[in-house]
N, C-alpha and C positions, 0 to 999 in steps of 0.2 A: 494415215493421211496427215499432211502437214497444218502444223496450224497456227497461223501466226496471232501473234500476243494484241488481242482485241481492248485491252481496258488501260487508260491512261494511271500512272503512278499517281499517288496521294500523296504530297508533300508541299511546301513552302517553305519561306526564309529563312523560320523559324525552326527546323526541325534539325535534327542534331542525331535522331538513333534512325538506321534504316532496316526496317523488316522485310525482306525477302522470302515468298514462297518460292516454288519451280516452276509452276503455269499454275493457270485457271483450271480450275474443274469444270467440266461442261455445265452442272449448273450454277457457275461462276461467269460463266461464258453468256450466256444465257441469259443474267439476270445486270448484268455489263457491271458487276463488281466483285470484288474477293472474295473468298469464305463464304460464298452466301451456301451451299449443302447447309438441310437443316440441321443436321447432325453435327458439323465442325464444331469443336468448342472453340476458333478461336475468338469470336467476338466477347463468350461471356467472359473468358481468362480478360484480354482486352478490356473489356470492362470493369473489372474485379481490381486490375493494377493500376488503373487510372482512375477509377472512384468513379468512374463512370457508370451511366445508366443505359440500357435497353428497353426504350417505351417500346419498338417494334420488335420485338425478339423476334419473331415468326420470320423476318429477317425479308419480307414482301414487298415488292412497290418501291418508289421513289422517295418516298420518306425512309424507311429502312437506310437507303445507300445513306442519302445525307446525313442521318443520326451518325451512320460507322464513318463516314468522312470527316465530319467533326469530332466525333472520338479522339482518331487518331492526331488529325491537327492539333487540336487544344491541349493536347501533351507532348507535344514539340516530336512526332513521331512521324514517320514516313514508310510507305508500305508497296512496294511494287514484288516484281519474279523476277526471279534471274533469268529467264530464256525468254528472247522476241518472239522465237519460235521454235520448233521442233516435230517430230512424226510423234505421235501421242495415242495410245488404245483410252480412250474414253476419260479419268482421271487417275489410269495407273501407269503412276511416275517411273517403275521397273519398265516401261513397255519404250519411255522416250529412246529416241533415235535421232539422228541430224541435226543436232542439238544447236541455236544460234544464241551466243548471249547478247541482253537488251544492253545498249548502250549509256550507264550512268553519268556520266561527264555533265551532263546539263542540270541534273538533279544533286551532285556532287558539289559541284562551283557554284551554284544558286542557292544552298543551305548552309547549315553546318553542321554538318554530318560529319560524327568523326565517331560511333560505331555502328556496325552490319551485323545484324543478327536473320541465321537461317531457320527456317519455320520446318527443321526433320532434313536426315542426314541426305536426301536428294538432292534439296536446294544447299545444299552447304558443298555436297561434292562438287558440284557444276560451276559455282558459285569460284570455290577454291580454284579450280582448275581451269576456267576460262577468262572469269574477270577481277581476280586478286594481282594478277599481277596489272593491271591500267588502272586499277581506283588504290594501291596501296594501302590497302584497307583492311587487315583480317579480318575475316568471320567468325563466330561464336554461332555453334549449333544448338539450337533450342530443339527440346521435342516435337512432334507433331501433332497439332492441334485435332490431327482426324478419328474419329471415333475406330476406325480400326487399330489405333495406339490403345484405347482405354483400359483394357487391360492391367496394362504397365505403365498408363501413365493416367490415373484419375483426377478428376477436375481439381483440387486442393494443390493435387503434387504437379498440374500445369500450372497455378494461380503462381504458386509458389519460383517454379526455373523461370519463367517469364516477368516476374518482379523486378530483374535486373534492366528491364528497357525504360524503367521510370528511376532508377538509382543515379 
């Protein structure tokens, strides 16, 4: 089923680093902002590199969005996905198909954005290949935040490769 990119990017004039997932998860979708799956680590990394705090970890409700929109803002960061849209099996990223990417130009000339970091080698591949060449921008692939990485990538050694968005 196709499904077009329902939540507006997080950024301002201020912001200088952009983080890029590939789509929303359904309960990303659902909850009309990013990361919100309880399980993602990426708020608490997010938090961790920005000295930031989580009053609503549980990550619920209308305050939740706002605490993570201010996160990100107050540290000059900006957060949207690479695809407007695409055919998508529920939130496995292997399953995308007819892949469109979001158009950053308005987010690009409105900031000052001069790096793109991908949130797992999905959003970096798409990322690479549809819109590096119109934003001249390289990517830098970060891990990914989802608890099916944990594994091989634990919360300390996410704190740690995601350090670079506040350096």
């Amino acid at each position: 089923m196709f499904i077009t990119h329902p939540i507006e990017p997080v950024w301002d004039e201020n912001s200088t680093v952009l983080i890029l997932g590939t789509m929303p998860s359904p309960k990303s979708r659902e909850a009309g902002f990013y990361y919100m799956h309880p399980q993602n680590r990426f708020w608490p990394v997010i938090a961790a590199v920005t000295g930031g705090t989580l009053l609503y970890a549980n990550g619920e409700g209308e305050r939740a969005v706002e605490e993570r929109r201010e996160l990100i803002l107050r540290a000059h960061l900006a957060l949207w996905d690479v695809l407007a849209g695409c055919d998508i099996t529920g939130a496995d990223d292997a399953s995308i198909r007819n892949a469109v990417p979001n158009d950053f130009s308005g987010v690009l000339t409105g900031s000052h954005i001069t790096r793109i970091y991908c949130t797992g080698r999905t959003a970096w591949k798409y990322y690479t290949k549809l819109c590096e060449r119109t934003t001249h921008i390289p990517a830098v692939c970060l891990p990914s935040t989802s608890p099916a990485n944990q594994g091989r990538w634990p919360l300390a050694k996410l704190i740690e490769a995601y350090g670079v968005l506040v350096e």
